[in-house]
N, C-alpha and C positions, 0 to 999 in steps of 0.2 A: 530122111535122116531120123535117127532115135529120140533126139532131142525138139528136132522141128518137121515132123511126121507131112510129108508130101508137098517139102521147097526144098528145091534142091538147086545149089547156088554154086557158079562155077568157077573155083578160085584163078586169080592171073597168075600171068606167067611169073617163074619165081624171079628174072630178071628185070620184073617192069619198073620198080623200082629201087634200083641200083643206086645207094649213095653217087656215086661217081658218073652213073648214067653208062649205057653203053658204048659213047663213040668217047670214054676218057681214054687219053693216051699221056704218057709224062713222060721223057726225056731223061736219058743216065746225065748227069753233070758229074763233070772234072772240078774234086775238091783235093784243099788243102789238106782239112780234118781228114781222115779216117773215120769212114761210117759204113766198113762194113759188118760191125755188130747188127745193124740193122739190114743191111743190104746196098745199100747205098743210101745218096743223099733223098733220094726223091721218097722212097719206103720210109726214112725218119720222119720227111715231114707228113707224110700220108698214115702215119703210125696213129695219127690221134682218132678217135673214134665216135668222137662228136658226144661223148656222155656229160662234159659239160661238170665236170668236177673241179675246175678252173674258176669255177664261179663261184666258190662259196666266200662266205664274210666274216664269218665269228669263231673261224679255228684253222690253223695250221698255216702256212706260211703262201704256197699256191691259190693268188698270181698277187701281187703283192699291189701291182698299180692296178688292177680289177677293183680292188678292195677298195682303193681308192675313189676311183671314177666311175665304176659300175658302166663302163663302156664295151660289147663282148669285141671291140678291137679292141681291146687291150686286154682280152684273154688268152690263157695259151692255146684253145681252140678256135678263137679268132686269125692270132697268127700264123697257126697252121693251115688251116683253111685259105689265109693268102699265100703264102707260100704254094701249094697245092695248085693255086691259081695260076702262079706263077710258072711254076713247070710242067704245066698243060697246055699252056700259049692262050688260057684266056685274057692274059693282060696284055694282049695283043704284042705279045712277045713269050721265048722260052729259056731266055736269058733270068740268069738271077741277078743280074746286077740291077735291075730296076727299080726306078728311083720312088714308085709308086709303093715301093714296099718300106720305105725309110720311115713314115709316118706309122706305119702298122707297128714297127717293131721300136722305133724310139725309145718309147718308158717299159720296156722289156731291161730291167732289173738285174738278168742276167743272173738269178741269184739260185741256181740251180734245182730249187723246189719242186719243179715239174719232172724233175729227172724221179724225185722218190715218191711224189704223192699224185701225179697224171697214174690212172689205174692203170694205163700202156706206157706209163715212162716217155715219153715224148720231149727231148731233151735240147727244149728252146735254146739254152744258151747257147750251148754248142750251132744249130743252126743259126742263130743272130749271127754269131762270130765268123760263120763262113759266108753269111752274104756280106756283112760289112764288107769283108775281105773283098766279093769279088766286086761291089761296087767300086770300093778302091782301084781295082785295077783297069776298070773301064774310064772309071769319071773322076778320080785323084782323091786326093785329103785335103783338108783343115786342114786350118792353123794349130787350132785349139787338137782334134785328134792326134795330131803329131810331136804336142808338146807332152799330152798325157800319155803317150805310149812309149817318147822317149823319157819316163820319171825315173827311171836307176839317172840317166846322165842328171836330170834337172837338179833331183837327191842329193847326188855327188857334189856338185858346187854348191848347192846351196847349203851344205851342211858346211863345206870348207869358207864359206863368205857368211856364215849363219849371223852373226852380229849386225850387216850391213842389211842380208836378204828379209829378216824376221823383221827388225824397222822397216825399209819401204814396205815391206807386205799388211802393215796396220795402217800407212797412208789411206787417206779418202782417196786419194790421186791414183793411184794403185787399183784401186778396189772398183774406181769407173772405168779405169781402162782395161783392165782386168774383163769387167762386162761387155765391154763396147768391143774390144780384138778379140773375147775367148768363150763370151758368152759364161760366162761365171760371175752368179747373183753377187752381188756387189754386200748383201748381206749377210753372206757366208765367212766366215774367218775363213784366211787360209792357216793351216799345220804349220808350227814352229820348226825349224831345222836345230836340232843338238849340234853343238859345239865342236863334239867329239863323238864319233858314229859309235858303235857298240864294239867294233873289232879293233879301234883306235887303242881302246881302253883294256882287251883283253889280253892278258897276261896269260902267258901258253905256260900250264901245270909244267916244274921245273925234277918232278920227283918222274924216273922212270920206269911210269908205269903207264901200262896199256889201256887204251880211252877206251869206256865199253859203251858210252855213247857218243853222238855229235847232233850236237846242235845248229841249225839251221837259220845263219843270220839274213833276215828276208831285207828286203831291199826299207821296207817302212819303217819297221823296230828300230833297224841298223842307223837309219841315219835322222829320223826324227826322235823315236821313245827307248834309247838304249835300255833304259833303265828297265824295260819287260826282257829283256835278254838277260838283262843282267837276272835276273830278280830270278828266271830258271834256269838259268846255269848254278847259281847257288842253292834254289830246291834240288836240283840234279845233286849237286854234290852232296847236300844235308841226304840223301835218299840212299848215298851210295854208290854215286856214279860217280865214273873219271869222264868228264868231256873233253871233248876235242871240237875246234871248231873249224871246220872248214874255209877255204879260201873263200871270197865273198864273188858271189853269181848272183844273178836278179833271174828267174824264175821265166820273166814276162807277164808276169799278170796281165800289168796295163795293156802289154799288145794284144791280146788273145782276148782281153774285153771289146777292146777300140776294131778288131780286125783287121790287125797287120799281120799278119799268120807267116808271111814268108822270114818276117822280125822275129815272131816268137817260136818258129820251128827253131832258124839260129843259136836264140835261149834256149828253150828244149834240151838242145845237142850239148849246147855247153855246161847248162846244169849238167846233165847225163855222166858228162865226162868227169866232171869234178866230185857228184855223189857216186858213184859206179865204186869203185875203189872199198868205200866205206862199207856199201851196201855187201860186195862181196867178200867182207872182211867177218860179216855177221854183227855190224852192229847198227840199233837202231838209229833212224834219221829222222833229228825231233822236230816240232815247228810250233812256233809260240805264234805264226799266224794261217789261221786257217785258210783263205784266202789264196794262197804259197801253198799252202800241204795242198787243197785242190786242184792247182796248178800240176804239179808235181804227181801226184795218184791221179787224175781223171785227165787230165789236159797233154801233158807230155805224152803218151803211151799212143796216144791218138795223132798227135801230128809228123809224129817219126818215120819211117820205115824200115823196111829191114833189121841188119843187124843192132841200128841205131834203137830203132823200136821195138826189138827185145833188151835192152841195157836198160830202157826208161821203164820198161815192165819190171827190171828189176831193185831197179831206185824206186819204183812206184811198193814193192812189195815191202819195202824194209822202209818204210817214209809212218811215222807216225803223229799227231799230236801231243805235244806235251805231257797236257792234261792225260792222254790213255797212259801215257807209258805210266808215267808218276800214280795214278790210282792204283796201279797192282802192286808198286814200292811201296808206298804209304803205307798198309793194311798193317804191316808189325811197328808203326809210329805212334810215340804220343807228341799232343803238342800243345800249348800253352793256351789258354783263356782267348777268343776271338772274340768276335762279332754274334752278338744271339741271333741275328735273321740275314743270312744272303739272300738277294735275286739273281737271279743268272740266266743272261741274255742270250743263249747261242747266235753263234754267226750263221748265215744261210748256208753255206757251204760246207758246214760242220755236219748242219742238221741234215742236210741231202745225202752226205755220205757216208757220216760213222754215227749221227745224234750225240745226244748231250749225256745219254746214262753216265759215262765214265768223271766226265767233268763234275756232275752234281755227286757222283760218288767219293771222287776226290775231296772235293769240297767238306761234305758231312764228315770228315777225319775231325773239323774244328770240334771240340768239345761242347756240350750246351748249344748247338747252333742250326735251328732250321735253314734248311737249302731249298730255295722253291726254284723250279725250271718254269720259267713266265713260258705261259704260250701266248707267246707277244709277235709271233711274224715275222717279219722284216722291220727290218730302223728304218730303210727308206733311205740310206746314205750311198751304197754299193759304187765308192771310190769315185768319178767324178759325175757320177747320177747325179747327186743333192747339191753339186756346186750349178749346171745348168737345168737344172728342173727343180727348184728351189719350193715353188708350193705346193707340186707332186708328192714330193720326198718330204715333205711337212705332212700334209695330209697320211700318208701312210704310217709315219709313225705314231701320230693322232690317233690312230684306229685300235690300238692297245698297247702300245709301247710307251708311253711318253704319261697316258694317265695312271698307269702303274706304276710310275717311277716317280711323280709328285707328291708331296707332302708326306717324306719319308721318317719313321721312325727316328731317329739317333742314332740307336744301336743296329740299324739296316747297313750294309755292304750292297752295291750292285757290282757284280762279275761279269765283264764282257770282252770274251778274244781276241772280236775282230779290232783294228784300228781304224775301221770307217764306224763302225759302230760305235764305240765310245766316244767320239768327237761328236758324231750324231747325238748322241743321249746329251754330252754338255752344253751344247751347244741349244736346245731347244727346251732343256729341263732343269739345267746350270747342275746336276746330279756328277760327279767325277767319280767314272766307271774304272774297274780294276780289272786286271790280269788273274787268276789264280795265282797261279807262282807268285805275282806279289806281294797278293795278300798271306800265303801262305808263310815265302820263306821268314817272312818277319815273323812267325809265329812259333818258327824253331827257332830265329837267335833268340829270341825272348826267352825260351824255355831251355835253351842250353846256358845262357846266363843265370840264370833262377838255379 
């Protein structure tokens, strides 16, 4: 050689070491999802590439309960790599229902991170969601999975019995059994149920004229924080928009967390049907909870098929956040004296799919007022994560979320979308986190009174 003049060393075969090794074999699996973006189920989870970008601790949101535990099971290359295991028959089986994977995937957060910032996009939730599922159909459900997936019904009554539900829910009596049947820290509040859900309360526009938006009553807003529906429906309208709001459909979040998939395909189908209409009317489809718009643009489109699953592509096309649409209205607005400093929280889901630019651009309309986008993570709440994993979801928001948000200014505002999130922030910070729209529309009546 030129370099080392008379050793001449004879490289191995370029197979000999083969991540996977030569005799890997994996298994096609019958899924609920749609994962033929990837190829199927078994190529999503073999997508990861073992670089180990899942590990990092002082920036961005991927993997949030890593962050916390520094365990690589509870990386998204940890998970994958079980998974991998899984449908290769080294867990002495090639089934995915197995129960050895339950522990792997637990404090998987679910909170879509790994879909924008895994350098291969490796798209854990979605995979959680479809083992859940298929464990379910070998080995059954909880108590507790069955009560959080059925939350549109739980919602529904308890917002209609909200005076009686909201008392026992601050019983100590409550709050143990609560733990002991459901596995929910007995030191977690549970959410208030409203009186009166958001659609109770809306008054269908009486002048006839054609809605050029609709707004998007999600199952949470609707029947615990009207008051965020409300609050963009009247930025909508200070904006220039006619809304309309459609019939009320629950999305499935909670199933499609929990992995009841054959529940949330159902939902799927029935949002589809009820947005379809709108979406082909040309108007957009707003969502004051990110959470819901994820559902809807990433979730729907995947569990449909056929014709069903071109309609949801197209509900998914014309679905946007509030906050985008209302940033490109705003730009000819003035508006009265705010808040000199926001923070603003993105929700996971937000950040996975569209980020935060649009929101913190909204926002800077206030006059005088720095807008800082926290790179703060995950809150570590991700809807009924922080009710049974209580010092998990403590610790994760500990890691930059919760020491930013202490010993605020005065004149400080925190903005946060999600509705796991701001219960999160007050609940561990005592901080009462806002909506844009909230903060906003009070900032046009201010300045249309003036």
């Amino acid at each position: 050689g030129l370099f080392n003049p008379g050793k001449i060393v004879h490289a191995p075969p370029l197979t000999k070491d083969l991540r996977y090794g030569n005799g890997y074999v994996s298994r096609e699996i019958d899924t609920a999802f749609d994962f033929s973006d990837f190829g199927g189920f078994q190529r999503a989870a073999e997508q990861c590439s073992g670089v180990g970008a899942c590990r990092k601790t002082l920036t961005g949101t991927m993997c949030p309960s890593y962050m916390a535990t520094r365990n690589e099971m509870h990386t998204t290359r940890g998970r994958a790599n079980a998974l991998r295991l899984a449908i290769s028959g080294q867990l002495d089986t090639t089934e995915l229902a197995h129960e050895e994977l339950l522990p792997v995937l637990d404090l998987c957060l679910e909170c879509k991170a790994c879909k924008r910032e895994c350098p291969t996009g490796v798209d854990m939730a979605r995979l959680k969601s479809e083992v859940l599922h298929q464990i379910h159909q070998q080995h059954g459900t909880t108590l507790a999975d069955r009560l959080v997936a059925d939350m549109e019904r739980v919602s529904r009554w308890g917002s209609r019995l909200a005076p009686l539900v909201n008392w026992a829910g601050k019983l100590g009596l409550t709050r143990q059994l609560n733990e002991q049947l459901l596995g929910f820290d007995r030191r977690r509040p549970l959410p208030t149920f409203a009186g009166r859900s958001f659609l109770a309360q809306w008054q269908v526009p009486t002048e006839d004229t054609k809605p050029t938006v609709a707004l998007f009553a999600d199952t949470f807003n609707n029947f615990y924080e009207p008051a965020h529906l409300a609050a963009a429906a009247t930025l909508l309208g200070q904006l220039g928009a006619t809304v309309t709001v459609p019939p009320f459909v629950c999305c499935g979040r909670p199933q499609i967390s929990k992995g009841f998939l054959d529940k949330a395909a159902a939902q799927a189908a029935a949002t589809t049907r009820t947005l379809l209409p709108l979406a082909q009317a040309g108007l957009p489809i707003l969502f004051v909870e990110p959470s819901c718009y994820s559902a809807v643009v990433d979730d729907h489109p995947r569990l449909l098929r056929g014709e069903a699953q071109s309609n949801a592509q197209q509900v998914a096309a014309a679905a946007q956040l509030v906050d985008t649409w209302a940033a490109t209205a705003m730009q000819q607005q003035t508006l009265h004296a705010g808040p000199k400093r926001v923070l603003y929280h993105g929700h996971c889901h937000q950040k996975a799919l569209v980020g935060t630019q649009a929101a913190v651009k909204l926002l800077s309309a206030i006059p005088d007022c720095e807008v800082v986008a926290l790179d703060s993570g995950c809150c570590g709440m991700a809807g009924s994560f922080g009710y049974q994993h209580y010092e998990i979801s403590q610790a994760i928001g500990e890691q930059r979320l919760f020491p930013a948000l202490r010993d605020l200014p005065t004149a400080t505002t925190v903005v946060a979308p999600g509705f796991s999130c701001r219960h999160q922030i007050e609940h561990f910070t005592g901080v009462r986190a806002e909506t844009a729209s909230s903060l906003l529309a009070t900032l046009f009546e201010d300045n249309r009174r003036g």
